[in-house]
N, C-alpha and C positions, 0 to 999 in steps of 0.2 A: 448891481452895478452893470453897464453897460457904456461900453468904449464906442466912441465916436468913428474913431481912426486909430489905424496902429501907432501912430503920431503921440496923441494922447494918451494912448495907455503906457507907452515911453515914456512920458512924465510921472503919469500916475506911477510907474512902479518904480522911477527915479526919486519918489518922496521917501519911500520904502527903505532906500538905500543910501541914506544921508552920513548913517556911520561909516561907509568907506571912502568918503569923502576924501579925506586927507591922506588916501593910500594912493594916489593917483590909479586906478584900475586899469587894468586892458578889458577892455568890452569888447565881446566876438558876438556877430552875432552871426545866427543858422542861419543861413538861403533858403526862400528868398523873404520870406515873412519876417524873420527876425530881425533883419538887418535893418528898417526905421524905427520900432522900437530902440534897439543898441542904439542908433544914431542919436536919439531925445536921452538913452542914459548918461550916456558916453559926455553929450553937453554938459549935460545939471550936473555931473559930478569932476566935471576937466580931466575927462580920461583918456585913451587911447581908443581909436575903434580900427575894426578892423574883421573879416571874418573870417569865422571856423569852419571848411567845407571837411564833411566826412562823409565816409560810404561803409557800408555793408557791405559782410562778407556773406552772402548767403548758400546755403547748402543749394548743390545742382540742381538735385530731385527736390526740394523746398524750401524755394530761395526767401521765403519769411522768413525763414529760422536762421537768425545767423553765427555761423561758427567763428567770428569775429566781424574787425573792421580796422579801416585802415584810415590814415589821415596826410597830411602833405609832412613832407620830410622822410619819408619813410619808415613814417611807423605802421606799426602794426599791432593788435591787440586780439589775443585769441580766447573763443568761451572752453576752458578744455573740459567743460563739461558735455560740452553738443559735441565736440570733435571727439572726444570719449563713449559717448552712445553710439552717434552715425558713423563709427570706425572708417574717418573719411581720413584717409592717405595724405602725406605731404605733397603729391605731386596734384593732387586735386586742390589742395588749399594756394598751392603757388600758382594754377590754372585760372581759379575764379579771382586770385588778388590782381592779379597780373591786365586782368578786364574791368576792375573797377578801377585799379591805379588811371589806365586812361584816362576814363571817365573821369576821374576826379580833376589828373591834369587839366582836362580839358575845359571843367568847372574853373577851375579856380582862374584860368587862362584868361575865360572869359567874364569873371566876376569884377579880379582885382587887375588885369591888364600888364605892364610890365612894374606896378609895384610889391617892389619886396614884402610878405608877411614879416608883420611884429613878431618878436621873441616873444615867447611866455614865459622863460625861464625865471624865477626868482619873482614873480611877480602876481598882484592880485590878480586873477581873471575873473570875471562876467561871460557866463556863460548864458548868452540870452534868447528867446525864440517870443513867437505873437503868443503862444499858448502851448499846451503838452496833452497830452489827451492819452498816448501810455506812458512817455518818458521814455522811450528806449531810443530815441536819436541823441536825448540829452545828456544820455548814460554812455553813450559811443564817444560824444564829443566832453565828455569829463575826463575819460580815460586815455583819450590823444592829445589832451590837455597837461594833463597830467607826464602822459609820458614824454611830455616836451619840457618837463621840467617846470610846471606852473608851483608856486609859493604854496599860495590858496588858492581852493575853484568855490565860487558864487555862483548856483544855477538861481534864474531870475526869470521870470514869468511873469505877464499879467494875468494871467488865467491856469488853471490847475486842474485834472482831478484830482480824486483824494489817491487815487492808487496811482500816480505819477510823484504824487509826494512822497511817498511812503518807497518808491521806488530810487529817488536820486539822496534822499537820506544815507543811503551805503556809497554814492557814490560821489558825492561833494560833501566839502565842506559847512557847507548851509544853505539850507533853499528860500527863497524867499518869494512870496506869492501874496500880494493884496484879494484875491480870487479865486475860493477853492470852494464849490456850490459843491451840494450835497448828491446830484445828479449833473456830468459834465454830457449834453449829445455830442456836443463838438467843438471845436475852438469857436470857429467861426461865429455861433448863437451869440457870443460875449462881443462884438462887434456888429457897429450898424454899417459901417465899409468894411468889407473883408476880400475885396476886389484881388484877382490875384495878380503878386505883382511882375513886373517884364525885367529881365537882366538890365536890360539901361536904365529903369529906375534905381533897381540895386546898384549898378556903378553910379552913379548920381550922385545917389547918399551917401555913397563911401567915398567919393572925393569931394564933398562940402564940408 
């Protein structure tokens, strides 16, 4: 299989998803790829869209690893596993949140402008992105999902590895993925446009 456009494989993975139909969903989708897939789910199933911007809390000394993440509202989600090996201090952890909260504002500031995010609370979420290739942003954004009081969390993908599957199983409700090749190189290969896209397309999409 092979997607045309993120456009299309929003449908495509909108067919997939026929049973939440009658749950009205809130579809989120990730910046900045996710967010016209979510827009094609969000239609076929007359959901809510709207996006999920999250960040990484990375270690100083190895900002890959992260000892959490944070999301808008004020959450916050710590690994206290990494925070328990890298015997990394509260005053470190409030140091690096405190730099990506910016950042985040500043994301979200300029994604959704001065409209309000949707509640998750009580409600199905769609947790959607173009593709997953480890799953670990998807895993951030279930858990700020979550801690926002979501019902159910949906992680939805058109595309998959098999170790991104096997990874949001602990952390959603159910994953669903038309697309899980037995070798993934990259998201992008599963797309013949994989153009990347500019903040004004994602505000675009998210107010049509």
């Amino acid at each position: 299989m092979l997607y045309a456009t993120r456009a299309e494989a929003g449908r495509e993975l909108a067919a997939s998803l026929t049973h939440l139909r009658d749950t009205t969903p809130l579809v989120l989708g990730l910046p900045r790829g996710g967010v016209p897939v979510a827009a094609e789910v969000a239609r076929a199933l007359g959901g809510d869209l709207d996006v999920i911007v999250v960040r990484k809390l990375g270690l100083p000394w190895q900002p890959e690893l992260a000892m959490g993440a944070i999301g808008e509202g004020g959450v916050r989600v710590l690994n206290a596993d990494v925070i328990a090996q890298s015997r990394v201090g509260e005053a470190v952890i409030a140091q690096v949140e405190s730099a990506e909260r910016r950042e985040l504002d500043r994301r979200v500031r300029m994604l959704r402008g001065d409209r309000p995010g949707v509640s998750p609370a009580g409600r199905v979420v769609l947790i959607v992105d173009d593709g997953m290739a480890t799953g670990a942003t998807a895993a951030v954004a279930c858990r700020v999902a979550r801690a926002h009081g979501a019902g159910r969390i949906v992680v939805a993908m058109p595309v998959s590895s098999e170790e991104a599957m096997t990874r949001l199983e602990d952390e959603a409700d159910e994953v669903v993925c038309p697309l899980v090749p037995r070798w993934l190189g990259g998201v992008g290969g599963a797309y013949r446009d994989f153009h990347q896209l500019t903040d004004q397309e994602v505000r675009s999409t998210l107010c049509t």
